[in-house]
mmJSON file of the N, C-alpha and C atoms, coordinates in Angstrom:
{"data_MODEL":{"atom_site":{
"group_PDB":["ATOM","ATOM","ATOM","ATOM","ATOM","ATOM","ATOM","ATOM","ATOM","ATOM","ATOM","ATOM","ATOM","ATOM","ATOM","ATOM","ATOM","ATOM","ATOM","ATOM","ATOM","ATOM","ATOM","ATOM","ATOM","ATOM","ATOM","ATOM","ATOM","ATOM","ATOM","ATOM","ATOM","ATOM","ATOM","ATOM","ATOM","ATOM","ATOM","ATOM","ATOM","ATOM","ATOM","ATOM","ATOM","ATOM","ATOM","ATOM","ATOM","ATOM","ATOM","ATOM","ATOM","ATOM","ATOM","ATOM","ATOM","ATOM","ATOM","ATOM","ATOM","ATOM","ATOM","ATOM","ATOM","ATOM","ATOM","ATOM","ATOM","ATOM","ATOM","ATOM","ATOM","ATOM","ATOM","ATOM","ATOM","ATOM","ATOM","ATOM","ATOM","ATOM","ATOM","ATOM","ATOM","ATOM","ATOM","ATOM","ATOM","ATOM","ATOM","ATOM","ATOM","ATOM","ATOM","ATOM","ATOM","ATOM","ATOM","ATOM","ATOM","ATOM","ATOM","ATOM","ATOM","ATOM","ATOM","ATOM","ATOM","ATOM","ATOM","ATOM","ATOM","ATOM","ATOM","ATOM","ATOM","ATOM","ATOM","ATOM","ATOM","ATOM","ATOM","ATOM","ATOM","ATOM","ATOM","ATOM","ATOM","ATOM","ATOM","ATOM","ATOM","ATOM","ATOM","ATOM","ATOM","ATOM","ATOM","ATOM","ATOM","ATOM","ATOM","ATOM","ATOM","ATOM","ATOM","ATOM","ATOM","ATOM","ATOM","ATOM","ATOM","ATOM","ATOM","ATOM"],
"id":[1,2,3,4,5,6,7,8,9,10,11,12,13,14,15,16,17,18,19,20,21,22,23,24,25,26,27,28,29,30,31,32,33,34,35,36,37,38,39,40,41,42,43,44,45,46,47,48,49,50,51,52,53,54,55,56,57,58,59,60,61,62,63,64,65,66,67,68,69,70,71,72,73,74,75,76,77,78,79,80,81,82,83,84,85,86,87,88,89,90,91,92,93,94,95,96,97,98,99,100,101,102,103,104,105,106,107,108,109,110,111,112,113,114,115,116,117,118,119,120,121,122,123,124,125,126,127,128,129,130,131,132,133,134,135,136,137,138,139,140,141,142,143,144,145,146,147,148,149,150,151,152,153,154,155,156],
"type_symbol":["N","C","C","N","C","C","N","C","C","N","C","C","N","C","C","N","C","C","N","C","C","N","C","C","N","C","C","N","C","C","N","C","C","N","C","C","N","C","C","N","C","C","N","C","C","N","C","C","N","C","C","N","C","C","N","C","C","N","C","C","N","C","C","N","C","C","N","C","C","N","C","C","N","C","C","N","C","C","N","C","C","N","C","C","N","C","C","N","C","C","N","C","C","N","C","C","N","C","C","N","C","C","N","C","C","N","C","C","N","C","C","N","C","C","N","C","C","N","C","C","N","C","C","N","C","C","N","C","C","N","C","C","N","C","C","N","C","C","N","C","C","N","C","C","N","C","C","N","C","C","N","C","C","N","C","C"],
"label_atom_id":["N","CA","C","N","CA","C","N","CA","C","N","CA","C","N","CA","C","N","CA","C","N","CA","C","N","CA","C","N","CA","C","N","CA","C","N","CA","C","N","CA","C","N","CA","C","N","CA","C","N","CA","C","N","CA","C","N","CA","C","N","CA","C","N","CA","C","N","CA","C","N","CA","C","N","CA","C","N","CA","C","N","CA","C","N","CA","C","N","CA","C","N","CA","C","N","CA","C","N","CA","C","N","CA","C","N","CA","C","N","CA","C","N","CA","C","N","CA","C","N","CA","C","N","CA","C","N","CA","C","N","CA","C","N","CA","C","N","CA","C","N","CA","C","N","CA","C","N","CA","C","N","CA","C","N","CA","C","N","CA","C","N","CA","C","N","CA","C","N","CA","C","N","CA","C","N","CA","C","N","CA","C"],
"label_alt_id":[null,null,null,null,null,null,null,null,null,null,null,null,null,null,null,null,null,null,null,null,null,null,null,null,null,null,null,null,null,null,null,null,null,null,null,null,null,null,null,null,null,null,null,null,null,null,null,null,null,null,null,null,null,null,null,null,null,null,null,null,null,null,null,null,null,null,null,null,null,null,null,null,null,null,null,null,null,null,null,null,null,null,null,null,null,null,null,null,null,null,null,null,null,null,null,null,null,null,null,null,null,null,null,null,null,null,null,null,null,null,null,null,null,null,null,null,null,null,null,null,null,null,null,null,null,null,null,null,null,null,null,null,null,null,null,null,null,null,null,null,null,null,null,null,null,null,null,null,null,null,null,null,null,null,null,null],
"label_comp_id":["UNK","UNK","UNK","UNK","UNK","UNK","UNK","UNK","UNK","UNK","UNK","UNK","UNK","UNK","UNK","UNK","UNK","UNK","UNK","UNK","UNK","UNK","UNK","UNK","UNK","UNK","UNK","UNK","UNK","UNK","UNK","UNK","UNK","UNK","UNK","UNK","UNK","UNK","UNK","UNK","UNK","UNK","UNK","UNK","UNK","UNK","UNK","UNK","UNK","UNK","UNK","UNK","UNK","UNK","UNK","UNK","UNK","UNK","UNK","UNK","UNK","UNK","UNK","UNK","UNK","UNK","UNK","UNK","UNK","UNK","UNK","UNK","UNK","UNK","UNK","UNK","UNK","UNK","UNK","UNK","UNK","UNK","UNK","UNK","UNK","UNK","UNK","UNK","UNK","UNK","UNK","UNK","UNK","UNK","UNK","UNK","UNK","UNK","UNK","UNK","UNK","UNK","UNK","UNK","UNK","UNK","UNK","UNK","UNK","UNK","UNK","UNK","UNK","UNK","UNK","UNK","UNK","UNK","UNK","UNK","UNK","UNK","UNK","UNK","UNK","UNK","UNK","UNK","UNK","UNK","UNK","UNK","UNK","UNK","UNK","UNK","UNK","UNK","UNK","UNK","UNK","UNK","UNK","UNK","UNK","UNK","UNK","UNK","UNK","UNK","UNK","UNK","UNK","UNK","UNK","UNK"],
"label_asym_id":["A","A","A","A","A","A","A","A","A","A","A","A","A","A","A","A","A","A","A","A","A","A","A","A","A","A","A","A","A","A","A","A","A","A","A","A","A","A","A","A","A","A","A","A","A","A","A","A","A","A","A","A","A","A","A","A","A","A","A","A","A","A","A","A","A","A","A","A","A","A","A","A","A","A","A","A","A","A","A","A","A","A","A","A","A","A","A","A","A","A","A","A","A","A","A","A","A","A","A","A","A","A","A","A","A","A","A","A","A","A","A","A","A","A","A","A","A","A","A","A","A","A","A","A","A","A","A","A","A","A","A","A","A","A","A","A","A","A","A","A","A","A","A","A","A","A","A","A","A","A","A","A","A","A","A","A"],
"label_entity_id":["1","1","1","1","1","1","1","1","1","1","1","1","1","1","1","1","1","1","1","1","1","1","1","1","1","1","1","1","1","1","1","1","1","1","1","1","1","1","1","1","1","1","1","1","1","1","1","1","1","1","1","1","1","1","1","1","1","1","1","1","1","1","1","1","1","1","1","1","1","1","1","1","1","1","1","1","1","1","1","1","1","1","1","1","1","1","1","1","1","1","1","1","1","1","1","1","1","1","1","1","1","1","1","1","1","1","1","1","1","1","1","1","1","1","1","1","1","1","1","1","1","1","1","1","1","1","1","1","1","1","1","1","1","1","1","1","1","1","1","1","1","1","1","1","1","1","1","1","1","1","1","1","1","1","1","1"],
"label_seq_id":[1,1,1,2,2,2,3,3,3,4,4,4,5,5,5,6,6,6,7,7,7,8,8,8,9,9,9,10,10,10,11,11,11,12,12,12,13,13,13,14,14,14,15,15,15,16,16,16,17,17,17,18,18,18,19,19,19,20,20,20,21,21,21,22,22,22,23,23,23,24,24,24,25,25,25,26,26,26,27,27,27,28,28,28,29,29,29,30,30,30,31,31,31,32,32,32,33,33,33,34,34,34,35,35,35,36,36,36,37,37,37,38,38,38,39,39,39,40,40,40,41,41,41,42,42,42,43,43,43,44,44,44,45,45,45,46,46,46,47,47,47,48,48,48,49,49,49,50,50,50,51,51,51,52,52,52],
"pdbx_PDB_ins_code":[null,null,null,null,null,null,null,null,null,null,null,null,null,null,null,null,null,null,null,null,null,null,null,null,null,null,null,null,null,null,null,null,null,null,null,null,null,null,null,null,null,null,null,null,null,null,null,null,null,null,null,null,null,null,null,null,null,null,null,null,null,null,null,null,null,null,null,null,null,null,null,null,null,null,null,null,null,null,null,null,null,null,null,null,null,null,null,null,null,null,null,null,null,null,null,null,null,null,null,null,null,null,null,null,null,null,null,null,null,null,null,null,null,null,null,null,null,null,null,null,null,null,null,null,null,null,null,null,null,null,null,null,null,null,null,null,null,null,null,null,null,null,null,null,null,null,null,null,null,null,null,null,null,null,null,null],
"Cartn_x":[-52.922,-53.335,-53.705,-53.08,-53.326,-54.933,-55.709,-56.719,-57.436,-57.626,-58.359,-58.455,-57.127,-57.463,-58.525,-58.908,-60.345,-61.636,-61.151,-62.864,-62.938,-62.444,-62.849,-63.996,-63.035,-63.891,-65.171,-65.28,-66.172,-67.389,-67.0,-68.046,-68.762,-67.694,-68.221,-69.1,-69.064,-69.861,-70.847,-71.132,-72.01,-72.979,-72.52,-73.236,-73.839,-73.292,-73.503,-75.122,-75.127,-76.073,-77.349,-76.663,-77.954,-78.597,-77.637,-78.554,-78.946,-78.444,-79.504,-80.845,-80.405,-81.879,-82.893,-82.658,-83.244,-84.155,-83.255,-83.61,-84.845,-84.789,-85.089,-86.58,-86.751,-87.676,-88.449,-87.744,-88.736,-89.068,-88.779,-89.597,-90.445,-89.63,-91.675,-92.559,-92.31,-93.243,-93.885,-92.773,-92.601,-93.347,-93.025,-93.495,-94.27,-95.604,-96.568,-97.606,-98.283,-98.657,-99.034,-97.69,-97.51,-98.618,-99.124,-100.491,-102.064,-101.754,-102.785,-102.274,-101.542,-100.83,-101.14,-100.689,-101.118,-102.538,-103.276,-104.594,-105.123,-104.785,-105.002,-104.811,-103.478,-103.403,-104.088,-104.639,-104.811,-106.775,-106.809,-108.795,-109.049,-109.911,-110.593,-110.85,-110.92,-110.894,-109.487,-108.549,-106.893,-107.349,-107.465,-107.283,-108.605,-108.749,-109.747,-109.938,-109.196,-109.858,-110.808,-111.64,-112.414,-112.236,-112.468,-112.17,-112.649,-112.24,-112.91,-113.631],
"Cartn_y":[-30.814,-30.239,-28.763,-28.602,-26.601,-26.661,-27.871,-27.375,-26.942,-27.45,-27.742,-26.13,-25.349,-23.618,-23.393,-24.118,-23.216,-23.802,-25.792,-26.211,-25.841,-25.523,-25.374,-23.922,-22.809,-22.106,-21.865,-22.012,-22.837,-23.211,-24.457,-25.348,-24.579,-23.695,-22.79,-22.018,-21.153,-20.49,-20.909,-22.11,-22.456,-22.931,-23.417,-23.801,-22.942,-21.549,-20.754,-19.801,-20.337,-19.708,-20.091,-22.109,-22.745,-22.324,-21.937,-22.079,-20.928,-19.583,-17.995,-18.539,-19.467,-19.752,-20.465,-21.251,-21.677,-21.115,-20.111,-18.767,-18.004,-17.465,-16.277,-17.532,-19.041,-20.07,-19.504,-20.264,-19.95,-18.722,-17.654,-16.17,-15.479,-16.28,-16.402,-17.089,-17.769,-18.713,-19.719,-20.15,-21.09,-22.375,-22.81,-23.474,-24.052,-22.812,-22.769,-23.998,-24.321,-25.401,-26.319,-27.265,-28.35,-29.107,-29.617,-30.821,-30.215,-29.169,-27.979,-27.772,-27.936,-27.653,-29.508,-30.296,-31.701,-31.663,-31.625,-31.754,-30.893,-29.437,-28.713,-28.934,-29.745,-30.001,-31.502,-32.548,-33.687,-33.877,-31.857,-31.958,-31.558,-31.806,-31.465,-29.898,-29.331,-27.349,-27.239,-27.779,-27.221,-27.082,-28.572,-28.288,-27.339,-26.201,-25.952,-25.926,-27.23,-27.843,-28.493,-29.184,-29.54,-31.735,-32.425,-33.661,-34.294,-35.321,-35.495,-36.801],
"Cartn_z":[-12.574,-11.32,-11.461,-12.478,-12.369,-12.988,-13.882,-13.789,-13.023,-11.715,-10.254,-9.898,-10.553,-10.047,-10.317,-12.048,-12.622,-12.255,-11.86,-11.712,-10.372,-9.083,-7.611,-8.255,-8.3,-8.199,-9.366,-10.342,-11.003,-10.192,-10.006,-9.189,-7.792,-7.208,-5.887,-6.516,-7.789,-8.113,-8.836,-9.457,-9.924,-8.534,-7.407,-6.411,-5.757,-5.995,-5.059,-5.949,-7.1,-8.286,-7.867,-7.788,-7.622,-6.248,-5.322,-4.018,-4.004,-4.669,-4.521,-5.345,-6.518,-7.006,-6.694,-5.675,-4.611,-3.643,-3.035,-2.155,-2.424,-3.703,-4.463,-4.729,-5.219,-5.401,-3.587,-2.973,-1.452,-1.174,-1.823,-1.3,-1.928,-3.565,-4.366,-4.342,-3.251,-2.718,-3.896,-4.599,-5.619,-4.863,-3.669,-3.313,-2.137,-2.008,-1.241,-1.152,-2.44,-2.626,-3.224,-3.139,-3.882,-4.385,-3.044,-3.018,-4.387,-3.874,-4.652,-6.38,-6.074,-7.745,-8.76,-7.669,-8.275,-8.95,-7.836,-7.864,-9.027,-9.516,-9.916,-11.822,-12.052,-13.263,-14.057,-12.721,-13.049,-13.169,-13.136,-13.205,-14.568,-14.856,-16.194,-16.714,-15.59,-15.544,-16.253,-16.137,-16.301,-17.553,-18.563,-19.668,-20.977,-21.328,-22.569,-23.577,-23.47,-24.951,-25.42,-26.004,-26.249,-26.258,-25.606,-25.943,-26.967,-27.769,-29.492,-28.335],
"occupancy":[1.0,1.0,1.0,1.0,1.0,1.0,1.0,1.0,1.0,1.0,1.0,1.0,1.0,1.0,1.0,1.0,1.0,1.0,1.0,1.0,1.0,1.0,1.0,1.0,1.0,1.0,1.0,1.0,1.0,1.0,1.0,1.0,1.0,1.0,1.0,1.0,1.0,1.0,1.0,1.0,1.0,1.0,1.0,1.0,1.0,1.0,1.0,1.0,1.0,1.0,1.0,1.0,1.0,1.0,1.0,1.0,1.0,1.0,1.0,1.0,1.0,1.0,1.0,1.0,1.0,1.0,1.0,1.0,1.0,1.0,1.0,1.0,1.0,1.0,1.0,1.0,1.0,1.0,1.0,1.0,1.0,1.0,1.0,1.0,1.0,1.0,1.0,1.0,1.0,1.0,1.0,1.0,1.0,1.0,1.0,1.0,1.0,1.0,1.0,1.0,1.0,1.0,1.0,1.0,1.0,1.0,1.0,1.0,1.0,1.0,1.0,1.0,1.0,1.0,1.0,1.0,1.0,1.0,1.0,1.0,1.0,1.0,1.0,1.0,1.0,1.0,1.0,1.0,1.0,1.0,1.0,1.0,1.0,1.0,1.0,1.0,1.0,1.0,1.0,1.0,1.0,1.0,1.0,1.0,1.0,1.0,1.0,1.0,1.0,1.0,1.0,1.0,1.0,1.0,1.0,1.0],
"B_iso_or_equiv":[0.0,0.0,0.0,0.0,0.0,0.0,0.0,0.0,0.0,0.0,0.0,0.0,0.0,0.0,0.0,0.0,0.0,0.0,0.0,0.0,0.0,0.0,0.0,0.0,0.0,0.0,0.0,0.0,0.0,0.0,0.0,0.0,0.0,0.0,0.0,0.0,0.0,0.0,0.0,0.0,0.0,0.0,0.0,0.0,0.0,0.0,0.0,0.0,0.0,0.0,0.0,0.0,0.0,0.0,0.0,0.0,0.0,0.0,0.0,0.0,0.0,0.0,0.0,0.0,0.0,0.0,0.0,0.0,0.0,0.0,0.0,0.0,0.0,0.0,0.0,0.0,0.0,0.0,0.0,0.0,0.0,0.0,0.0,0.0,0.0,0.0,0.0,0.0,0.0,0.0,0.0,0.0,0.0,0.0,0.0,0.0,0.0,0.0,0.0,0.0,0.0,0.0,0.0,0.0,0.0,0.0,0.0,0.0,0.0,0.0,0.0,0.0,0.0,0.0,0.0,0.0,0.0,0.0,0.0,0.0,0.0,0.0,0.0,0.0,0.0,0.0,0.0,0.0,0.0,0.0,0.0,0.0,0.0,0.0,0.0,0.0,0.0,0.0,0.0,0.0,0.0,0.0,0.0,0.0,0.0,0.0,0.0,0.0,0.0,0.0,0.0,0.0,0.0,0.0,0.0,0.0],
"pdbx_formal_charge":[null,null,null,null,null,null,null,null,null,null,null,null,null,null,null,null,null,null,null,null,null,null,null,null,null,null,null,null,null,null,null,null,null,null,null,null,null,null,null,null,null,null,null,null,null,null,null,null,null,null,null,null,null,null,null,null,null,null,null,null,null,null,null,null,null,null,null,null,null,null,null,null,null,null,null,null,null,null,null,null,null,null,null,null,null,null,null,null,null,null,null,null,null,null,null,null,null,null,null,null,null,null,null,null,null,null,null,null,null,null,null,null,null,null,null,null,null,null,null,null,null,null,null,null,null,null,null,null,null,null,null,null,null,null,null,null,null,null,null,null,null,null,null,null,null,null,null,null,null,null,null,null,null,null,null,null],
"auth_seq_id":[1,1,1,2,2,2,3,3,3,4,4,4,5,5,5,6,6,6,7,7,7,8,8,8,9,9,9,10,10,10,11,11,11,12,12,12,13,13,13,14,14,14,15,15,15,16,16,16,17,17,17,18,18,18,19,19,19,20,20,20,21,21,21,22,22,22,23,23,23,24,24,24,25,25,25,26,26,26,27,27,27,28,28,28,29,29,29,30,30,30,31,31,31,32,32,32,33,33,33,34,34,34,35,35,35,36,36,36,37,37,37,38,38,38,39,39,39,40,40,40,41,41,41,42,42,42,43,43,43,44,44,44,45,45,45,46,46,46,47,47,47,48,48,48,49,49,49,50,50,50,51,51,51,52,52,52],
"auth_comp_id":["UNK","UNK","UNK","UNK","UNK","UNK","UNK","UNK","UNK","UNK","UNK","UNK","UNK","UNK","UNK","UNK","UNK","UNK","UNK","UNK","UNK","UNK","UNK","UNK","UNK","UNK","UNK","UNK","UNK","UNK","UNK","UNK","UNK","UNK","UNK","UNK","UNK","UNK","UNK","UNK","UNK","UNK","UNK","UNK","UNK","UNK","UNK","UNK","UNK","UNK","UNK","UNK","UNK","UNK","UNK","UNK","UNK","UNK","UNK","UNK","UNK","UNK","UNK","UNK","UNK","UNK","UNK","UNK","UNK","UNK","UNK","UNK","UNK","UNK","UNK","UNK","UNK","UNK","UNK","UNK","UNK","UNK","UNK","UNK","UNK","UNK","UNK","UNK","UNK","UNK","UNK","UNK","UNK","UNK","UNK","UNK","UNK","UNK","UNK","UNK","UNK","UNK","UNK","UNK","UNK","UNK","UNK","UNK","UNK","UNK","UNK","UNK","UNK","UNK","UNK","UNK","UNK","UNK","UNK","UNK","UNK","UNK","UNK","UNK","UNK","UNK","UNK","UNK","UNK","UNK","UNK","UNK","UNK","UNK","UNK","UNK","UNK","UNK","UNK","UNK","UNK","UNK","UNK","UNK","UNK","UNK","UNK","UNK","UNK","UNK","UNK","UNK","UNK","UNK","UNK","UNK"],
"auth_asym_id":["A","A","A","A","A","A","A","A","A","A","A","A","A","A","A","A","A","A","A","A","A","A","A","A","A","A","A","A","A","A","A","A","A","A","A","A","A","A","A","A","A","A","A","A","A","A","A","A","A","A","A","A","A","A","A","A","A","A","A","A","A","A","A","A","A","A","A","A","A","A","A","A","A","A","A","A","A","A","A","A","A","A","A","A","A","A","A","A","A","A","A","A","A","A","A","A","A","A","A","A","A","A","A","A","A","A","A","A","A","A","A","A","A","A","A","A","A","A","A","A","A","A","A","A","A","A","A","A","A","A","A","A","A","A","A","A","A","A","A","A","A","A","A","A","A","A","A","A","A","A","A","A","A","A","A","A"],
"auth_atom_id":["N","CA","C","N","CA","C","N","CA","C","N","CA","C","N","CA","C","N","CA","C","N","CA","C","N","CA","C","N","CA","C","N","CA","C","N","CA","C","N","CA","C","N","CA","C","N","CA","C","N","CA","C","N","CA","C","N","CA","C","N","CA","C","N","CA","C","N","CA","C","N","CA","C","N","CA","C","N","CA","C","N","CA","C","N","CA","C","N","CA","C","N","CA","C","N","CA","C","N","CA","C","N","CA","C","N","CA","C","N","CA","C","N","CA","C","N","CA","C","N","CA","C","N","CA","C","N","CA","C","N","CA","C","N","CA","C","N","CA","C","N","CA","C","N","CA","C","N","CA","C","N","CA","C","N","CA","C","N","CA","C","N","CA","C","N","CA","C","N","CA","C","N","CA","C","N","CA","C","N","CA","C"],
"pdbx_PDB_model_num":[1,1,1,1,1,1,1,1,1,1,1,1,1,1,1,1,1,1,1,1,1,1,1,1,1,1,1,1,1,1,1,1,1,1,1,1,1,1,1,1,1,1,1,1,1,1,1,1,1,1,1,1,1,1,1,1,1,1,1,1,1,1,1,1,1,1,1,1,1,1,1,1,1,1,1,1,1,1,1,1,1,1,1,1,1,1,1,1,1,1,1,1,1,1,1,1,1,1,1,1,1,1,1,1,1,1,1,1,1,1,1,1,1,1,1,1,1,1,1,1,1,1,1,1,1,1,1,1,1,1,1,1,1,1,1,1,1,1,1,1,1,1,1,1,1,1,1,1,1,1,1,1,1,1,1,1]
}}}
């Protein structure tokens, strides 16, 4: 049982990491636009390489 001292808070702070990194994702506007980003890697412009 005495582990539970170290995984609670542990786990609070690892949660608490993920959700500032989350945060900090929506205000760099990480994810403005999705639909646009699809479209964007599945055209022939993305890649410059040359096709054999």
């Amino acid at each position: 049982m005495a582990i539970l001292s170290y995984l609670i808070p542990v786990s609070l702070l690892l949660g608490g990491a993920g959700l500032a990194a989350f945060f900090w994702a929506l205000r760099a506007r990480q994810y403005e636009d999705p639909q646009g980003d699809a479209q964007r890697i599945l055209s022939s412009d993305y890649d410059n390489h040359p096709k054999p």
